[in-house]
Each structure stands twice: as structure tokens, then as C-alpha cells.
C-alpha positions as a Markdown table, in Angstrom:
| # | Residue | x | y | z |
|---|---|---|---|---|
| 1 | Unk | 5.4 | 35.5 | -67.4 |
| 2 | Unk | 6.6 | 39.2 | -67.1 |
| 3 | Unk | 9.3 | 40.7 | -69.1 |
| 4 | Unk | 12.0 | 40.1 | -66.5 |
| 5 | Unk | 11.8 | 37.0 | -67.3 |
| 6 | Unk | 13.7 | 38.1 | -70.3 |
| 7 | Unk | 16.4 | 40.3 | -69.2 |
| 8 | Unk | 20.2 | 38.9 | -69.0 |
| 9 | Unk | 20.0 | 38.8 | -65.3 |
| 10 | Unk | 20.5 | 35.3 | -63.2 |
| 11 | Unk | 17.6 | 33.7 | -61.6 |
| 12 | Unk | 19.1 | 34.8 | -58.2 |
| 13 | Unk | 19.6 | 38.3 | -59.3 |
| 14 | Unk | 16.0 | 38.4 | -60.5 |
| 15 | Unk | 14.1 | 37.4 | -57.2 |
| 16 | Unk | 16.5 | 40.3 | -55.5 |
| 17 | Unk | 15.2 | 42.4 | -57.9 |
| 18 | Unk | 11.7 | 41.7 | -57.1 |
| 19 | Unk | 12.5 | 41.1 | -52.9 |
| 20 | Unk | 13.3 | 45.1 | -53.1 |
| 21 | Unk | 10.6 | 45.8 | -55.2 |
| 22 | Unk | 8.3 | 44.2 | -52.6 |
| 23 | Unk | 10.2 | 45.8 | -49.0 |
| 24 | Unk | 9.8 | 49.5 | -50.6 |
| 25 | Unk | 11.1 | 52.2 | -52.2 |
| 26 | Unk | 13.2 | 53.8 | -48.9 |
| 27 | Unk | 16.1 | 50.8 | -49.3 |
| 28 | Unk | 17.0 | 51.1 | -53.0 |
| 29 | Unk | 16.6 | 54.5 | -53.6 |
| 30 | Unk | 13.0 | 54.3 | -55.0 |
| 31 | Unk | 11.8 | 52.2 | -58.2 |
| 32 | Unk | 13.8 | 54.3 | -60.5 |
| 33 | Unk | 17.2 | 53.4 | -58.5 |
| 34 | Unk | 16.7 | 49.4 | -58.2 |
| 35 | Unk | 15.5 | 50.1 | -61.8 |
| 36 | Unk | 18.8 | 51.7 | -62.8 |
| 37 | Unk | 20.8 | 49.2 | -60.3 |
| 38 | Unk | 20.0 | 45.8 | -62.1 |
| 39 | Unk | 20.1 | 47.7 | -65.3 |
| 40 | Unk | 16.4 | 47.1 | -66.4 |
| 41 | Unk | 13.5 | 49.3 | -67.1 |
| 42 | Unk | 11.1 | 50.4 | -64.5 |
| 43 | Unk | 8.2 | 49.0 | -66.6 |
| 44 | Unk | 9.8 | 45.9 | -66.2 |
| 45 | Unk | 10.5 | 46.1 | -62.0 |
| 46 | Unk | 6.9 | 47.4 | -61.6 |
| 47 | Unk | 5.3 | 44.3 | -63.8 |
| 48 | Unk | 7.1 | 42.0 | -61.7 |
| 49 | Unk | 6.6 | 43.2 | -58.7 |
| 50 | Unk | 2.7 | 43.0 | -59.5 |
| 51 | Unk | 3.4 | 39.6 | -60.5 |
| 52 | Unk | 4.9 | 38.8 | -57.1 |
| 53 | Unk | 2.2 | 40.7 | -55.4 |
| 54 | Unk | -0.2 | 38.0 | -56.9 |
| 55 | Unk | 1.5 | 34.9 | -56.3 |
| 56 | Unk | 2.2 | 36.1 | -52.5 |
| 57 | Unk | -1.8 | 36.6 | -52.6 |
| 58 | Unk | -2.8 | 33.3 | -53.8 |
| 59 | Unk | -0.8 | 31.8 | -51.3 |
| 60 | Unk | -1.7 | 33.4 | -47.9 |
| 61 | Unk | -4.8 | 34.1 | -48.7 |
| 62 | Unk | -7.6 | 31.8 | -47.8 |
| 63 | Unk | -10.5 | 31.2 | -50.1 |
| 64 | Unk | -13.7 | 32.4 | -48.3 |
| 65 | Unk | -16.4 | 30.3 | -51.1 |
| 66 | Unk | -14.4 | 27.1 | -50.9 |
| 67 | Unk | -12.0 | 26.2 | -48.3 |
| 68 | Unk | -10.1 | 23.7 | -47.9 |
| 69 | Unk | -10.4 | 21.4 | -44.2 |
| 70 | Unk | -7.7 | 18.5 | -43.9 |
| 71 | Unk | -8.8 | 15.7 | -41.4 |
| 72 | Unk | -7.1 | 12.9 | -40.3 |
| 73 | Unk | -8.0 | 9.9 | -41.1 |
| 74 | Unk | -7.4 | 6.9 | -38.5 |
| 75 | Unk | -9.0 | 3.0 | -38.8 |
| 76 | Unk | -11.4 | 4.0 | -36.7 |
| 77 | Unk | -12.8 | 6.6 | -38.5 |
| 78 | Unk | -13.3 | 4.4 | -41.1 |
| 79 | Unk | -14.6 | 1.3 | -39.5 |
| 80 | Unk | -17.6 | 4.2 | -38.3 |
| 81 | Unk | -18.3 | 5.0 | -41.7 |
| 82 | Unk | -18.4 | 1.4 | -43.2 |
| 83 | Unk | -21.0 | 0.8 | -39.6 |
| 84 | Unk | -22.9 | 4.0 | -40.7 |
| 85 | Unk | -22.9 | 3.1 | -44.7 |
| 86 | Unk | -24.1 | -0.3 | -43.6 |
| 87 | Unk | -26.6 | 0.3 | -41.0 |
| 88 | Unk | -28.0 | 3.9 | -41.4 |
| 89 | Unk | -27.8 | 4.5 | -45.1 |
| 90 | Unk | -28.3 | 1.0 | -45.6 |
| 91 | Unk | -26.1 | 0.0 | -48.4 |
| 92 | Unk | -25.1 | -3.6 | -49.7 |
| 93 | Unk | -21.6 | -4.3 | -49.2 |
| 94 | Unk | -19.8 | -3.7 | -52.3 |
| 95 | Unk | -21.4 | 0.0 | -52.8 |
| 96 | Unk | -20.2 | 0.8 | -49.2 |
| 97 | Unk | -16.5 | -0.5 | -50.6 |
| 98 | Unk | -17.2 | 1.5 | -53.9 |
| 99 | Unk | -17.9 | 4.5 | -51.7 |
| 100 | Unk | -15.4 | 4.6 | -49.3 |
| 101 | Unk | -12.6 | 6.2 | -52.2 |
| 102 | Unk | -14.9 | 9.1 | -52.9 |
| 103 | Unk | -15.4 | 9.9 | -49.3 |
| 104 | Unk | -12.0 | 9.7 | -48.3 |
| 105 | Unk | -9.8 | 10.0 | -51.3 |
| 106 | Unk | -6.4 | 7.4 | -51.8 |
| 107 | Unk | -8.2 | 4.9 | -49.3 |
| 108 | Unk | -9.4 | 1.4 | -50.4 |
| 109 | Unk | -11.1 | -1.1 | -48.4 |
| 110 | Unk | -11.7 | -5.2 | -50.1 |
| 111 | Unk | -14.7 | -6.5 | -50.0 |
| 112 | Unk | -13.4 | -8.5 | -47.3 |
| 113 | Unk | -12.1 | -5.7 | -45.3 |
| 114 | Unk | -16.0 | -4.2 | -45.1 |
| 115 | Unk | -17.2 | -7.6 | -44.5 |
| 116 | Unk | -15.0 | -8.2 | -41.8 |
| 117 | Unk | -16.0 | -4.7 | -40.3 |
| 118 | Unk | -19.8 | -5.3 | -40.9 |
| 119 | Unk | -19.6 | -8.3 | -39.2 |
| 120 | Unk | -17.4 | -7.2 | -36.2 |
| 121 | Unk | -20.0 | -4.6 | -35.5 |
| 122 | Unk | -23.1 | -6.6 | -35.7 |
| 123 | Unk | -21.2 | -9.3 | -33.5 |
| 124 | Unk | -20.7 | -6.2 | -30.9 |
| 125 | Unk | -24.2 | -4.9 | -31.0 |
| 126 | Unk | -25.5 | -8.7 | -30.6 |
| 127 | Unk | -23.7 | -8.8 | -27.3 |
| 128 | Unk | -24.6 | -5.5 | -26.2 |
| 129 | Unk | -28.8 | -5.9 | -26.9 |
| 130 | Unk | -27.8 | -9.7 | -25.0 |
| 131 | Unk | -27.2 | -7.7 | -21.4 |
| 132 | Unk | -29.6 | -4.4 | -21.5 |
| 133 | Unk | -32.1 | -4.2 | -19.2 |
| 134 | Unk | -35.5 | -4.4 | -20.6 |
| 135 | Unk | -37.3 | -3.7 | -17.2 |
| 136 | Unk | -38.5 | -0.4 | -18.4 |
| 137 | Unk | -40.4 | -1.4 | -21.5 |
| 138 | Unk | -43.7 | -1.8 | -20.8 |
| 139 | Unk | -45.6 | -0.7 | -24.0 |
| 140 | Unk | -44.6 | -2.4 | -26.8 |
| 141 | Unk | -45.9 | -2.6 | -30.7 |
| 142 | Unk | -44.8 | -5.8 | -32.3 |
| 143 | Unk | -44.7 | -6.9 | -35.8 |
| 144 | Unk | -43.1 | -8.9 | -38.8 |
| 145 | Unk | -41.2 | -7.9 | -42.1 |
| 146 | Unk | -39.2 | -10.4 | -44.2 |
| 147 | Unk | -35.6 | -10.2 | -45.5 |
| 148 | Unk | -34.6 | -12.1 | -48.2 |
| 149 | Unk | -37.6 | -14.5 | -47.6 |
| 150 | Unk | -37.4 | -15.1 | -44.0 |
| 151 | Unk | -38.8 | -13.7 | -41.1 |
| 152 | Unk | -38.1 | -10.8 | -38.8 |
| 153 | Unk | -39.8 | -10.5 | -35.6 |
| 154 | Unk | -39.2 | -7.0 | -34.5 |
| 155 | Unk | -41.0 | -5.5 | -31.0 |
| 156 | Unk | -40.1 | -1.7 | -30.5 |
| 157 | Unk | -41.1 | 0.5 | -26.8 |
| 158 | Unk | -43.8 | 2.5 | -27.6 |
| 159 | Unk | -42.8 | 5.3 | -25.0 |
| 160 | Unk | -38.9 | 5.6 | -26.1 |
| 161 | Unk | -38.5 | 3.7 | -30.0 |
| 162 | Unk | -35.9 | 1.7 | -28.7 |
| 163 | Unk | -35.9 | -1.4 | -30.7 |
| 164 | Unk | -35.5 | -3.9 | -27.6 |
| 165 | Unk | -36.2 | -7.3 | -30.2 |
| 166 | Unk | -35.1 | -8.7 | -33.9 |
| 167 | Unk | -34.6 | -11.6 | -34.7 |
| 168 | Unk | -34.2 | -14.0 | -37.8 |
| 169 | Unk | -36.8 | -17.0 | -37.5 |
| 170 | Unk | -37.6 | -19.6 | -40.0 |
| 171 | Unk | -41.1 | -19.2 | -39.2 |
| 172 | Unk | -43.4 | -16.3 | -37.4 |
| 173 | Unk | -45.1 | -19.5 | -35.4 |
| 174 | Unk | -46.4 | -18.9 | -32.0 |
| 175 | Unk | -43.7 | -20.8 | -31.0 |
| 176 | Unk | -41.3 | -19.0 | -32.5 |
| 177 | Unk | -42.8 | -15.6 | -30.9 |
| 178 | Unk | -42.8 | -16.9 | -27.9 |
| 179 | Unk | -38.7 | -17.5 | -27.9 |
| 180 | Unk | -38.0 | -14.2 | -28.7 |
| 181 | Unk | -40.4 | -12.5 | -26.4 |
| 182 | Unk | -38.8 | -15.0 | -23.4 |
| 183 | Unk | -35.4 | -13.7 | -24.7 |
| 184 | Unk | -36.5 | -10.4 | -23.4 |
| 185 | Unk | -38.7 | -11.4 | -20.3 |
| 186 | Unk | -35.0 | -12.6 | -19.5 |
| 187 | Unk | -33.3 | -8.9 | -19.7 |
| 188 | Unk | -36.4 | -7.3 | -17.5 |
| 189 | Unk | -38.9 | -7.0 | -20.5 |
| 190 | Unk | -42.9 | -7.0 | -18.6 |
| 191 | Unk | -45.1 | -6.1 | -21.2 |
| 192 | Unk | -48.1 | -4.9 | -19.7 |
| 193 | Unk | -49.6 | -3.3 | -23.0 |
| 194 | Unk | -48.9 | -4.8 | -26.6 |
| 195 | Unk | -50.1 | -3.5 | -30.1 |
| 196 | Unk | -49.9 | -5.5 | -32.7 |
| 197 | Unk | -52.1 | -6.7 | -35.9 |
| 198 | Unk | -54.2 | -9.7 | -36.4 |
| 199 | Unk | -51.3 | -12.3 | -36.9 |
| 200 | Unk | -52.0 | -15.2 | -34.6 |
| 201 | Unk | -48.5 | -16.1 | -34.3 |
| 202 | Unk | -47.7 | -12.7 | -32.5 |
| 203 | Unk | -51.2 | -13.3 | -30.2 |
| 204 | Unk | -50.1 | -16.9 | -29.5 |
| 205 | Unk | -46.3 | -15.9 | -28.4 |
| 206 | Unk | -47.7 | -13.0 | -25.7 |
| 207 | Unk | -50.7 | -15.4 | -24.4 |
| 208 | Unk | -47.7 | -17.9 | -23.4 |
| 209 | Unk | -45.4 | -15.5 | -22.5 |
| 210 | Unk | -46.6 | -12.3 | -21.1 |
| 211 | Unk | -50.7 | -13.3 | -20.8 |
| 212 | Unk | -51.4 | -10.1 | -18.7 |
| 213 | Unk | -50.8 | -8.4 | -21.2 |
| 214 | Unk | -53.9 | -6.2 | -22.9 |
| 215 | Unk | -53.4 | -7.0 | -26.5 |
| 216 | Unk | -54.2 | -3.9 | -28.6 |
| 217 | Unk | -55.1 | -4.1 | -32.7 |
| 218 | Unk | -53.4 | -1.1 | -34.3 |
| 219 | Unk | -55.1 | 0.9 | -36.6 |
| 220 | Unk | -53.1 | 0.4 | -39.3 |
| 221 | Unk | -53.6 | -2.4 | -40.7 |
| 222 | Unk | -57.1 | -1.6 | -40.3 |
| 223 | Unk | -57.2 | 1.4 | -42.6 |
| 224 | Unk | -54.8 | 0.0 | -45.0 |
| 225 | Unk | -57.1 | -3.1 | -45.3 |
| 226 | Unk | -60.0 | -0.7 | -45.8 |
| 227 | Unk | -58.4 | 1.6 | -48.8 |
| 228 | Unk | -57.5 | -1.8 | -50.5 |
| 229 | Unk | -61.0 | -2.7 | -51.3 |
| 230 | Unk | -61.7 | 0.9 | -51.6 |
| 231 | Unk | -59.2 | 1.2 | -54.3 |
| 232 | Unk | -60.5 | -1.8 | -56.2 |
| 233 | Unk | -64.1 | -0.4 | -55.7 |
| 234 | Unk | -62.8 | 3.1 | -56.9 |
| 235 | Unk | -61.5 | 1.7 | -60.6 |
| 236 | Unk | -64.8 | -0.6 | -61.2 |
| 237 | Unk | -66.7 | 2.7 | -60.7 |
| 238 | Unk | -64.3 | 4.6 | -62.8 |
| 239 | Unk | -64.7 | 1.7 | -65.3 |
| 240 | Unk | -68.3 | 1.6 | -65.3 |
| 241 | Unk | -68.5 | 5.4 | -66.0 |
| 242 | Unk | -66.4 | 5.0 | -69.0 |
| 243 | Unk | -68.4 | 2.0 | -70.3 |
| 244 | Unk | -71.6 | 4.3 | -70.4 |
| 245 | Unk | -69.6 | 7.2 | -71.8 |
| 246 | Unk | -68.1 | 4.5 | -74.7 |
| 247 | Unk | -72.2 | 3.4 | -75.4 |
| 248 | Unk | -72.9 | 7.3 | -75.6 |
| 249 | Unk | -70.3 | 7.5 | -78.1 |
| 250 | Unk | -71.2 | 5.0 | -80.3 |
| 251 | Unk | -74.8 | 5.6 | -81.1 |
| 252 | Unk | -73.9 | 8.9 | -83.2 |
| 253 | Unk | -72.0 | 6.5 | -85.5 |
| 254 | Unk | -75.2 | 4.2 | -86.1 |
| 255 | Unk | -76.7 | 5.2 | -88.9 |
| 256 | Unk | -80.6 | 6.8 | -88.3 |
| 257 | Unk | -82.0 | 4.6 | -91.1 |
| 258 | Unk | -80.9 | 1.4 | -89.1 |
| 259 | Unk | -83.6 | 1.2 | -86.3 |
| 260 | Unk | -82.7 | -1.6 | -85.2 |
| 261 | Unk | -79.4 | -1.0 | -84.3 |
| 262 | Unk | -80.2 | 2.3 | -82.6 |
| 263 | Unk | -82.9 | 1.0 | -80.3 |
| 264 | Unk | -80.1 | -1.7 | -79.2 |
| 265 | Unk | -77.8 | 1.1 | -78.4 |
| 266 | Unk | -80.0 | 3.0 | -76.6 |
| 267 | Unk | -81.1 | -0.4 | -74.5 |
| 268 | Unk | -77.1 | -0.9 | -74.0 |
| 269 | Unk | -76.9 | 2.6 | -72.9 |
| 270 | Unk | -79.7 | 2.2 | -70.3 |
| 271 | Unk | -78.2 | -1.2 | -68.9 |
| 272 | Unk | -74.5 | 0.6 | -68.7 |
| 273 | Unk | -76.2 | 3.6 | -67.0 |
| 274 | Unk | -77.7 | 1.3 | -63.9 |
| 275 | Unk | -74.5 | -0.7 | -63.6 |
| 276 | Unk | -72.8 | 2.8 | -63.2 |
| 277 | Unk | -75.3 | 4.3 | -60.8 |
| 278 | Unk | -75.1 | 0.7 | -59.1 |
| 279 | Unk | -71.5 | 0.8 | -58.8 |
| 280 | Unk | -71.0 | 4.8 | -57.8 |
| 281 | Unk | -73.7 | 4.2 | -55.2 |
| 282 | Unk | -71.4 | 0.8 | -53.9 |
| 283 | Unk | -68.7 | 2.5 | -53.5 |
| 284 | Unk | -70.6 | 5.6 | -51.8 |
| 285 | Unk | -71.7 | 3.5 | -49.2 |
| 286 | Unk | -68.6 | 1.6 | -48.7 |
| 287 | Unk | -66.7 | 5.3 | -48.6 |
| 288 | Unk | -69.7 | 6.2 | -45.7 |
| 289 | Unk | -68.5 | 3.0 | -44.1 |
| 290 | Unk | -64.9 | 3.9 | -44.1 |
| 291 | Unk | -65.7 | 7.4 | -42.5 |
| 292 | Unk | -67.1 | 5.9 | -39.7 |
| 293 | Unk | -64.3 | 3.5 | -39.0 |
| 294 | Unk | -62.0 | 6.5 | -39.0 |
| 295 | Unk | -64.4 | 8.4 | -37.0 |
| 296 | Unk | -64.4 | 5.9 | -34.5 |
| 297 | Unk | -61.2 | 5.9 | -33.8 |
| 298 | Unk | -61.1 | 9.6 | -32.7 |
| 299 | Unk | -61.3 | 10.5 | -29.3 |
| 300 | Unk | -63.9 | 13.1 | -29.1 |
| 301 | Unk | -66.7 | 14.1 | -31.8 |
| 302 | Unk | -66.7 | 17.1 | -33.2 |
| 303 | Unk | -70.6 | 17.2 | -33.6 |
| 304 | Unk | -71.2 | 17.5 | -30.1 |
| 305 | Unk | -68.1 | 17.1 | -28.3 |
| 306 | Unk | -68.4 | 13.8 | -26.2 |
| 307 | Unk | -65.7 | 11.5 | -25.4 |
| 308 | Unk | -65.9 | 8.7 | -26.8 |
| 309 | Unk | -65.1 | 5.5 | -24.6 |
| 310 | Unk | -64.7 | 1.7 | -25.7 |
| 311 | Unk | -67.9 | 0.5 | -26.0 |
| 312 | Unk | -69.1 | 2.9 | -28.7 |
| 313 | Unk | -65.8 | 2.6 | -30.7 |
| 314 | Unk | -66.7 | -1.3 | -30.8 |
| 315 | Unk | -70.2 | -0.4 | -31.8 |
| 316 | Unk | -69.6 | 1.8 | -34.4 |
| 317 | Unk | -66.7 | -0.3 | -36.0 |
| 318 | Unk | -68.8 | -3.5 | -35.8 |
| 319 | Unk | -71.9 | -1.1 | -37.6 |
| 320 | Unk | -69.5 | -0.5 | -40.5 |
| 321 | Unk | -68.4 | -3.9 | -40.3 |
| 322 | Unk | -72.2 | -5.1 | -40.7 |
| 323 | Unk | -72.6 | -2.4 | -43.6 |
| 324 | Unk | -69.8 | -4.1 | -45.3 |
| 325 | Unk | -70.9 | -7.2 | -45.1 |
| 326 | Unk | -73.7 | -6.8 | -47.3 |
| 327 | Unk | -72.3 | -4.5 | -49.5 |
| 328 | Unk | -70.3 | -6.6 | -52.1 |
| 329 | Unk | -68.0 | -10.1 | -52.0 |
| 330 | Unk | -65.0 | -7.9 | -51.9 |
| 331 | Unk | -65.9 | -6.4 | -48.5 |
| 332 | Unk | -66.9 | -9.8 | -47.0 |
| 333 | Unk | -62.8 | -10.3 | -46.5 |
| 334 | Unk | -62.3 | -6.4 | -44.5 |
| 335 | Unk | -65.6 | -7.0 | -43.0 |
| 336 | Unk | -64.7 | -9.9 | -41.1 |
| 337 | Unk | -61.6 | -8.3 | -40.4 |
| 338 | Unk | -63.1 | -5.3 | -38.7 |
| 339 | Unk | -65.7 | -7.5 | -36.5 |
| 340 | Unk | -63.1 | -9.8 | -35.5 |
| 341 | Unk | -60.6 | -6.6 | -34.4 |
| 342 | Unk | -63.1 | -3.9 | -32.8 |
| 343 | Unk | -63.0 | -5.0 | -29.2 |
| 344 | Unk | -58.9 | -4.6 | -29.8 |
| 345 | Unk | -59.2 | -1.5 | -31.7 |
| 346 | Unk | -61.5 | -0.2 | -28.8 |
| 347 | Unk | -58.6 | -0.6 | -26.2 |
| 348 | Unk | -56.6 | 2.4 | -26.5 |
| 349 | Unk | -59.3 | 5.1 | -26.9 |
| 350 | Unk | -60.8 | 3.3 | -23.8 |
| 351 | Unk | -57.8 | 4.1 | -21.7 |
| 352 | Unk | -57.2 | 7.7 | -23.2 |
| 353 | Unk | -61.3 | 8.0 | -22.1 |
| 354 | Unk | -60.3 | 7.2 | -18.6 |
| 355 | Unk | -57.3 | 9.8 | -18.5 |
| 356 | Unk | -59.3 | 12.4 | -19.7 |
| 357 | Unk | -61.7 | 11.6 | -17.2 |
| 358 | Unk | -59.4 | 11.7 | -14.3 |
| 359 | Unk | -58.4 | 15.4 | -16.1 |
| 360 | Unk | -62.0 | 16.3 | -15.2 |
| 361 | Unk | -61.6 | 16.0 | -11.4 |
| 362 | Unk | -59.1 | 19.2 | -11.7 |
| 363 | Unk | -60.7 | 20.6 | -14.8 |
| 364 | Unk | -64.3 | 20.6 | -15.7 |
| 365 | Unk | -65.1 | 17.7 | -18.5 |
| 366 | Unk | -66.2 | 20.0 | -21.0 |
| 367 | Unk | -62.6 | 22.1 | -20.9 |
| 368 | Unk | -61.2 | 18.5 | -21.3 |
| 369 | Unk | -63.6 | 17.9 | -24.5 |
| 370 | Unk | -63.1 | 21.4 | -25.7 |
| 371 | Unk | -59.3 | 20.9 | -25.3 |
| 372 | Unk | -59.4 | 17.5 | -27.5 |
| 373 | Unk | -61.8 | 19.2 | -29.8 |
| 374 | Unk | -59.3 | 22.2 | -30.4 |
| 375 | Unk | -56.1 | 19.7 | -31.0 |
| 376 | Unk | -58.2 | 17.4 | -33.4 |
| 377 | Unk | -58.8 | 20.5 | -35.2 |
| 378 | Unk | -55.4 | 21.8 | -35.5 |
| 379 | Unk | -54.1 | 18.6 | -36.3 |
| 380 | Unk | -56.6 | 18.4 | -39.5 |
| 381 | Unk | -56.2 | 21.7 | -40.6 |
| 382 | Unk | -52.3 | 21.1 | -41.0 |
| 383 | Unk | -53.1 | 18.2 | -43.5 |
């Protein structure tokens, strides 16, 4: 508030005042004459007339750290963000109706409303997966996961990520497999190559349904079945270290007169020193072991630079396997698991062995080895 606000003058007379104050000097005869024409001090016209400046200021001028953007907001704007909340975030139903007031402010959905949408939407995708042509899958991975309890068999393209099955079974049977994958045969889908893992209900769906097929074991599961046991072998090491570290502790606190008790500690110190060697050494070999299974599944070694092809994959993951074995009852599960999956974990770095081959006829095969070498490299130095 400025002193004008304080003169005698009416409201009307005061924004004149301050209108000439702001168009210039030239049409009143300067500050001093508007000054001396609405009978108030020239303080007083040049305090408002800052104050005017100001206001004009705030108004036009646009705020270059925060700006404000208006969009319109139609139905189906929102019906694509409940479909995004839902399928891309993914939320559960009530937080996408809790959220939808924050994101656009004054609008409210019911929990009906985004049911309705959700369901609308699925409805529409259902029918649009129903008539798309499948005829150019012809690599596929296929696999399980559960929702709520229940089974979801799931079969993606390899080449593109399209996700060209999902469906809700009440079982992952063979039979159940097979329905979905016939589903697809329906639409085009010819799977010539499928990777999976070693559930026999996704073996037994593409033997009936697409038995040409080469059924490839993934890696995965492989691994992760691997570093399972290796974990477990891990923390009985660790435990077995701090078990002789606890019988090294304790025989400073026996008392030197009492022989007895001494020699016993030092026996229990002996016996907790072999179970630790026993157990570092286990879990050495088992570590060896795992090496070579991840060796194996390399393309090309680095030690000399040959390519590897199936047969030696299978034999070096079936020589682990067999080193397993042996090793201790918790391996005899991953062992079995290994022997019963190398010819299918062989498959794919047989075929990538026959491409690099045919590279061969246009470049020489150790340019081909030396090129596989170079990426393998690369690729571990950026871990």
C-alpha cells in the first residue's frame, strides 16, 4: 500500500493519477504538474507509480524457473492414464483412483469408474492379441510365473520381445501348454526354436504341438540353480571358520594349571581346523566346478581362441556335473540338473559355431575367433 492510498482523492481519480504517471511526463506537464493537478505530493505520484510498475510486471511477465502449462483434460486422456497406471506402472486399483486427483487436480474417478476402464481395456487388448498374426515368430522363450496362486503361461519372440502368449491356467500341465501354444499355431505361430527351462509341462505342450521344434535349456536357471548351493556352501564355510576362531578364543580363558581342560581345547581346536579346511576346500571345488559351467557356455576360449561347438559344451558341463556329484548331498540335486540339461544347453552355442563358421568362408576363422575374443573381452571389462 503506497501513500496515495491515503489522499482524499476517489478511487477513480487515483488510478488516473497513476494511468499518467505510467504514459509519461510529455501529457501532464511532467511529474511535478500531475503532482500539482491532483493536489498530492510528487513523493506520493512517484511511489505509486513504482507500485503500478510492479503489479503491471507480475502480470505480463512470465516466470522463466516455473511456468505454468494448462492442458485440457478430455475422458480420454484419462482413461490412458488409468490404462498406463494399471498396466505400466503397475498399480492396484484403488492407488490408481487415489492418484488420479494429484495428477490432474479437481478430477475424481470411483473405484468403479477405474474398474470399469481397467476392464474395458484389457477386454480390448484380449480381442486384439485374438487376430494378430503370429506367422513371424519363430524363436520363442517360454516360461511360467504365478499371480495370486495361479499360473501364467507366458511365451515371448526372442527376435522382437513381443509377448505373443499369457494366459491364466489352473495348472502348468502339458495339457494345459499345449492349449495355449495351439491358440497361437492358430494366429500363424511356427516355432522352429524354443527356450525354455526344465519344466516338463512346457516340453510336453511343444512335443504335441510344435514337435519340430529344437528345444533349447536356457542358462538361467542353470546358473541360478548353481549359486543356490553355492550360497549354502559359502555360509557353512564361513561358519566353520568362525567355529575354529571361537575354539582359539576360548583356550586363553582355561586356566594353565587345569591340563586337562587345555589338552581338550587344543584337540577341539584341531578337529574345528579339519572341518574348516574340509569345508573351504568343498566349496573350492564346487566354485572350480561352477567356472567351468560358465566357461562352457562361452563361445570362444580365451586360452587359445577356439570355438567352441556343441559337443564340448555337453562335455564340459556333464564334467562339472560329474565333479558335483561327488562333492557333497547338496550338489547331488544341481548335479542331476546339469547332466539332465547339457545336451539342451549345448544347442545354441552349436548353432552360433556354425554361423561363425560360415563367417570363415569370407573371413579367415582366426579373424572370426579373434573378433569373438575381442567382444568377450569388452563385454567383461565393462562389469
Amino acid at each position: 500500500m503506497t501513500s496515495l492510498h491515503r489522499t482524499p482523492l476517489t478511487t477513480s481519480q487515483k488510478i488516473e493519477c497513476v494511468a499518467k504517471a505510467l504514459a509519461g511526463p510529455e501529457d501532464c506537464g511532467g511529474i511535478a504538474g500531475l503532482s500539482r493537478s491532483s493536489g498530492v505530493s510528487r513523493p506520493t505520484v512517484y511511489a505509486a507509480k513504482g507500485a503500478a510498475l510492479e503489479v503491471l510486471r507480475e502480470h505480463f511477465e512470465e516466470s522463466e524457473s516455473d511456468p505454468t502449462v494448462w492442458v485440457k483434460i478430455d475422458p480420454a486422456q484419462v482413461r490412458r492414464t488409468v490404462v498406463a497406471l494399471r498396466v505400466m506402472a503397475p498399480n492396484a486399483l484403488r492407488p490408481i483412483e487415489d492418484i488420479i486427483p494429484i495428477i490432474y487436480p479437481g478430477v475424481r474417478l470411483s473405484y468403479g469408474k477405474v474398474q470399469r476402464i481397467a476392464a474395458e481395456a484389457e477386454a480390448q487388448a484380449g480381442a486384439f492379441n485374438a487376430k494378430a498374426d503370429l506367422s513371424g515368430v519363430r524363436a520363442g522363450a517360454l516360461d511360467e510365473l504365478f499371480s495370486q496362486g495361479e499360473p501364467v503361461l507366458a511365451g515371448v519372440d526372442l527376435d522382437s520381445g513381443y509377448l505373443f502368449g499369457l494366459a491364466v491356467r489352473e495348472t502348468r500341465s502339458g495339457e494345459d501348454w499345449a492349449e495355449v501354444l495351439k491358440q497361437g499355431q492358430d494366429q500363424g505361430l511356427n516355432l522352429a526354436v524354443v527356450v525354455k527351462d526344465g519344466a516338463k509341462g512346457i516340453e510336453a505342450g511343444v512335443n504335441e504341438v510344435f514337435p519340430q521344434a529344437e528345444q533349447r535349456d536356457d542358462c538361467f536357471h542353470a546358473l541360478y540353480e548353481l549359486n543356490k548351493v553355492r550360497r549354502r556352501l559359502e555360509q557353512r564355510a564361513y561358519g566353520a571358520i568362525a567355529a575354529e576362531e571361537e575354539a582359539h578364543h576360548q583356550l586363553p580363558k582355561i586356566p594353565i594349571s587345569d591340563g586337562r581342560r587345555r589338552r581338550r581345547q587344543r584337540h577341539k581346536i584341531g578337529r574345528a581346523h579339519r572341518h574348516c579346511q574340509e569345508l573351504i576346500a568343498r566349496y573350492d571345488t564346487f566354485e572350480a566346478a561352477l567356472q567351468e559351467v560358465q566357461e562352457a557356455l562361452e563361445c570362444v576360449d580365451l586360452t587359445d581362441g577356439h570355438l567352441r561347438g556343441a559337443e564340448e559344451v555337453k562335455a564340459m558341463v556333464e564334467h562339472a556335473a560329474d565333479t558335483l556329484q561327488g562333492l557333497d548331498p547338496l550338489c547331488h540335486k544341481v548335479a542331476r540338473y546339469l547332466r539332465n540339461r547339457a545336451a539342451g544347453l549345448s544347442l545354441a552355442t552349436g548353432e552360433l559355431n556354425t554361423r561363425l563358421h560360415e563367417l570363415a568362408t569370407t573371413y579367415s576363422l582366426g579373424a572370426v575367433a579373434l573378433a569373438c575374443m575381442l567382444g568377450r573381452l569388452v563385454f567383461e571389462l565393462q562389469k
